[in-house]
N, C-alpha and C positions, 0 to 999 in steps of 0.2 A: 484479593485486592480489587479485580475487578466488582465484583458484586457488592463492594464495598464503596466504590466509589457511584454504581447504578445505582443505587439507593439513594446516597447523596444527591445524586440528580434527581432522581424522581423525587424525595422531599422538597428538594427548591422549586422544581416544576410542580407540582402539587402545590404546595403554599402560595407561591405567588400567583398561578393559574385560579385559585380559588379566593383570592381577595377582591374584596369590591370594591371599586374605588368611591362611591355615596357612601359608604361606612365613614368615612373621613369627614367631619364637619369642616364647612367652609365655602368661600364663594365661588362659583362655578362661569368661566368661559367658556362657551364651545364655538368654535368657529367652524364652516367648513361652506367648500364650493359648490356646490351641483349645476353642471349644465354653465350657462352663464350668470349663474345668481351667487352671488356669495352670502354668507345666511353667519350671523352672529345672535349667540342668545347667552346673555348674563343674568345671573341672580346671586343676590346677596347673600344667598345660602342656599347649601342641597340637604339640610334637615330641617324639616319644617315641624312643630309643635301642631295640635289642633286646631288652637287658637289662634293662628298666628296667620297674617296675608301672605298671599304668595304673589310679589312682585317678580314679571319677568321683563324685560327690557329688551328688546332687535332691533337689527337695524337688517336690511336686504340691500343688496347694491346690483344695480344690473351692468355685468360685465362685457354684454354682447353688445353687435351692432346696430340692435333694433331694437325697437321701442317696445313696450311691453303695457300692454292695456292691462289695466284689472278692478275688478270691484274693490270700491274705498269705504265700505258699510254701509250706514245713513247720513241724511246731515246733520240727525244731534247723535251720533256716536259714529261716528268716522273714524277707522282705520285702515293699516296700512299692510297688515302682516293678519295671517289665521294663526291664532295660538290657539293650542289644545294641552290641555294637561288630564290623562288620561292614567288609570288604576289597572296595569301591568296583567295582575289577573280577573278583573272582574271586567272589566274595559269602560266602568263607568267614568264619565266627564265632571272635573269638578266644575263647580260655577262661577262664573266671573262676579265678582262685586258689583254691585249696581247701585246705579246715578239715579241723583234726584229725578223724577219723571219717566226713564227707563227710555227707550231709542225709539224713532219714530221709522216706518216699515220702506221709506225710500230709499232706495239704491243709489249709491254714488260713484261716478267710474272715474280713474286716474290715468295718468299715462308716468310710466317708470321711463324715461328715459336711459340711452346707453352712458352709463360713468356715473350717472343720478344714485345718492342713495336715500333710502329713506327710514324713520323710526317710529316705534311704536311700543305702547308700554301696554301690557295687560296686568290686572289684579283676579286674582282667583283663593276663593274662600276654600276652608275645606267641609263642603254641603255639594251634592250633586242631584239634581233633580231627576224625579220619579214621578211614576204615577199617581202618587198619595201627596206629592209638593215635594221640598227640599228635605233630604237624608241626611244625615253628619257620615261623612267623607270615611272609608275604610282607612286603617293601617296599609303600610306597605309602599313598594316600591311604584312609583307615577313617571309614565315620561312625559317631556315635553315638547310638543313637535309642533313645528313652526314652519311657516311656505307662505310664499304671497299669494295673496288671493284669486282662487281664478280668473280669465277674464269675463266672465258672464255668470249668472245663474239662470235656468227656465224652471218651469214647473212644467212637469209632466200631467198626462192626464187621470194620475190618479193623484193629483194635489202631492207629489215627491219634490223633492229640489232636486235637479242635476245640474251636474258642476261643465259647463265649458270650457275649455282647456285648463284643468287643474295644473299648481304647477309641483315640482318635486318641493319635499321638505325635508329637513333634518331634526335631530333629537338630541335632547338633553333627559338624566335622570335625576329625581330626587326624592328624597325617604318624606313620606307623612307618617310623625306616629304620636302617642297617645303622652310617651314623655320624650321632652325636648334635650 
């Protein structure tokens, strides 16, 4: 009887320990805190087709009692949030969609105030740029991980970016694959 009923657990624990919740089509909320920032990231869906945009939508909210500087892009492409959607094992970036004219190289800085939130929408193709130009985007599982901006960027002296107080991010998953 015992051994009978152990197995019975270990199949419920195995089954559901091994289901994926992105196997499930449908739209995806993640919310969560880190630190004083609250971090919200929606999309209209966690299985994405090839062809298909990947719309992500945030909002960050600063929960603490001071103010929070950070880089807002440039001034023809200004934001508010770092979205990265990133290929689980190859760790390549997909590409963001691009605007008429494409961004110009100035820096724009914000202040987050405490209780302030703010939004931000990203579009990403599934193409991720390489040495040869843009590749058509692997199959497979992508996260997508979102933080407000640090507050600075410098270049180093071998022409790198380093990030000045980067801040924490959180993640969301979603399948790209070949049939929708």
């Amino acid at each position: 009887m015992k051994k009978a009923f152990l197995v019975l657990i270990f199949c419920i624990v195995f089954a559901t320990g091994c289901s994926n919740e992105t196997e499930k089509s449908g739209p995806v909320l993640h919310q969560e805190t880190i630190g004083d920032l609250a971090y919200e990231i929606k999309l209209n869906n966690n299985h994405f087709g090839m062809n298909e945009e990947i719309e992500v939508f945030t909002t960050v909210t600063n929960l603490g009692k001071e103010a929070l500087a950070y880089v807002s892009g440039s001034s023809s492409c200004p934001n508010n949030a770092f979205i990265n959607i990133t290929h689980q094992e190859s760790n390549t970036i997909l590409s963001t969609k691009q605007g008429e004219g494409g961004c110009t190289s100035d820096l724009g800085m914000s202040i987050l105030e405490p209780g302030q939130m703010v939004e931000d929408k990203g579009i990403f193709i599934s193409k991720y740029h390489s040495k040869s130009g843009l590749e058509p985007a692997l199959s497979g599982t992508y996260d997508v991980k979102v933080s407000l901006p640090p507050e600075g960027i410098e270049t180093t002296e071998d022409y790198q970016s380093k990030l000045i107080n980067p801040r924490p991010s959180t993640k969301t998953q979603i399948i790209l694959s070949d049939n929708n």
